[in-house]
N, C-alpha and C positions, 0 to 999 in steps of 0.2 A: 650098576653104579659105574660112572665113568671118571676118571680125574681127569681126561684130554682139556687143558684150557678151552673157554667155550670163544668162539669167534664173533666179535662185534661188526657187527655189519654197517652200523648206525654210527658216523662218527660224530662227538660232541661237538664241535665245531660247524659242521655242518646244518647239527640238528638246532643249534643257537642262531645260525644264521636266518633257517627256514623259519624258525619259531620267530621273526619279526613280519613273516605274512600276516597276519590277522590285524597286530597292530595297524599297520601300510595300510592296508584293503579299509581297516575302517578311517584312519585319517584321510585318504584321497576321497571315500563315500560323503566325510563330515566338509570336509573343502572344498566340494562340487555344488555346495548350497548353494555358495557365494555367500560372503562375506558383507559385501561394500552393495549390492544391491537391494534397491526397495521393491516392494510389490504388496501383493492383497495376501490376506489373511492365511492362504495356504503355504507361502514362501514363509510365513511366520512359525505357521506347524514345521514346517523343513527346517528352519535354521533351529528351530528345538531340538528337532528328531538329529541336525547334524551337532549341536553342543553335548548331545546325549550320548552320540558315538563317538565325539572326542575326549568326551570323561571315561568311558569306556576302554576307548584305544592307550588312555595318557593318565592312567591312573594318579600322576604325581602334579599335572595341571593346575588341580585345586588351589593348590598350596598359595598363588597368583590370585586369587581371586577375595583376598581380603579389602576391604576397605581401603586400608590404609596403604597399599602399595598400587602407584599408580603407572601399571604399564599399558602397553598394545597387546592388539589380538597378536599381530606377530612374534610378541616377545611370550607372552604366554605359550604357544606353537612350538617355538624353539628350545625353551624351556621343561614345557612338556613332550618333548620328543628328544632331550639332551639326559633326560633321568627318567625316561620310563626305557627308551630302548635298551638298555642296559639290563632292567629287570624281564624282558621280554624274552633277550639272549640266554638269559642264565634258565628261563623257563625252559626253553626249548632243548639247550645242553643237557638239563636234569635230565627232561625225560628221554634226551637220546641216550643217555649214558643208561640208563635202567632200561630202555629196551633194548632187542636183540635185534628185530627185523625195522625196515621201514612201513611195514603196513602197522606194525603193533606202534609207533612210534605219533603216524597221521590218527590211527583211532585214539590214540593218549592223550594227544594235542587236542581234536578233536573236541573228545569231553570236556578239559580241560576249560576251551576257548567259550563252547555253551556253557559250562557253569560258572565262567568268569562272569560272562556275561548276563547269565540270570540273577544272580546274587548281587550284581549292580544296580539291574530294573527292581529287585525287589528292596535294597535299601534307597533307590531313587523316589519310590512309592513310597514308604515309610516314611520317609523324609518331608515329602510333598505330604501326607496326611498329617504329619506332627505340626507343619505349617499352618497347613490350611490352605 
């Protein structure tokens, strides 16, 4: 049994900052569709598959997408990159702060970032079945 302080290798700062890759990675993936351009039916499946990975990335985007509030894709973007990054950072910080090393910290995140992301596809599925 040791009492030596244990040394943090991982700093929270750090680990908050790196913890907005995944978000990043998938907004520039969802904004590579292209936006403003037409095309045939597979550009259609793309700009699904890229609104799919900016709900994904921008968990708080939604909130825009009522009826009644009439803005742009741009302001939706900014919006949802003005109030999710913040939730992104404090992900990342958590789990630096609770790990010791950085390899424990990328397998955390890691997990983290696929079950973020599965528990989306499956209430995105949900959602599309309750539709129709």
């Amino acid at each position: 049994m040791s009492f030596a302080r244990r040394r943090q290798n991982v700093a929270p700062g750090l680990g908050g900052v790196l913890g907005l890759m995944f978000p990043f990675v998938l907004v520039v993936a969802a904004l590579s569709v292209g936006f403003r351009s037409g095309g045939d039916m597979g550009d259609f499946a793309a700009s699904i598959a890229g609104a799919v990975l900016l709900l994904i990335a921008l968990p708080t985007a939604w909130v825009l997408s009522f009826p009644f509030i009439d803005v742009t894709r741009f302001t939706v973007l900014v919006f949802g990159i003005a109030t999710s990054a913040p939730i992104w950072y404090i992900v990342g910080s958590v789990i630096a702060r609770r790990s010791g090393m950085w390899r424990t910290w990328l397998r955390s995140y890691g997990v983290f970032c696929v079950a973020w992301s599965a528990v989306n596809l499956v209430l995105l599925g949900v959602v599309a079945a309750i539709v129709g």
